[in-house]
C-alpha positions as CSV (number, residue, x, y, z in Angstrom):
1,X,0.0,0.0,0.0
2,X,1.4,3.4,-0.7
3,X,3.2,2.1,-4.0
4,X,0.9,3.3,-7.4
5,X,1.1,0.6,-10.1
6,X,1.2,1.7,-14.1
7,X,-2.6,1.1,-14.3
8,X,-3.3,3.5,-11.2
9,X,-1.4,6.6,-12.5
10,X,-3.0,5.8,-16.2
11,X,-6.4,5.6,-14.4
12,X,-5.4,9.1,-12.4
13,X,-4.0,10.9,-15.8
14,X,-7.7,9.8,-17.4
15,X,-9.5,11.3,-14.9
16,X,-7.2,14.5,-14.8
17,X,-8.0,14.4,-18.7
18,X,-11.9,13.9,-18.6
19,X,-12.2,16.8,-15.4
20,X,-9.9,19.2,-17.2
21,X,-10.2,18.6,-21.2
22,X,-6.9,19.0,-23.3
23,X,-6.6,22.3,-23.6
24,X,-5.8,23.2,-20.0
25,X,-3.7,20.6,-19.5
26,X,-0.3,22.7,-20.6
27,X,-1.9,25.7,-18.6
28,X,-2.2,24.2,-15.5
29,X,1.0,22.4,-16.3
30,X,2.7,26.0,-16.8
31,X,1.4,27.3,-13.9
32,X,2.5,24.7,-11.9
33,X,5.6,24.9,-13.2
34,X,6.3,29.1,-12.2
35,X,4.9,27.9,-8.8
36,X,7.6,25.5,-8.4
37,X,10.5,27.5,-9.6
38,X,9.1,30.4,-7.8
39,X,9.2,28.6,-4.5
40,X,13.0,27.7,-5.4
41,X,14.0,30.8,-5.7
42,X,12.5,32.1,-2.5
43,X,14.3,28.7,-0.8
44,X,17.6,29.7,-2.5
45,X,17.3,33.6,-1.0
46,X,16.1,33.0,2.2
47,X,19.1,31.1,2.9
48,X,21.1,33.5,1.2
49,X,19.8,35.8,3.8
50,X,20.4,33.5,6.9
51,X,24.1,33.0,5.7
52,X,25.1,36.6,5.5
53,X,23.3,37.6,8.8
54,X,25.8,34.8,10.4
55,X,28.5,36.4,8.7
56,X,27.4,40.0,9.5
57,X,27.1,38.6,13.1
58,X,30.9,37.4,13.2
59,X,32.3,40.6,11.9
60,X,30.8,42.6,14.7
């Protein structure tokens, strides 16, 4: 259990397919897509920002 099979993510992309239609597919795909690399980026700079307050901090 927890483990999906070929036929389960073929049964999910179907019903993804029948709710959504073709057409939105590569839109919601796109979207998804900036929201991912969006969230990245914000990852990557908030550490950015953590690392230079620790070496702000050690200066002082």
């Amino acid at each position: 259990m927890g483990r999906f099979g070929v036929t389960e993510i073929l049964v999910i992309l179907a019903i993804i397919l029948l709710l959504f239609g073709g057409r939105k597919i590569p839109e919601l795909m796109k979207g998804l897509g900036t929201g991912i690399k969006e969230f990245k980026n914000a990852a990557k700079d908030e550490n950015g920002h953590a690392t230079s307050k620790k070496q702000d901090e050690n200066k002082a």
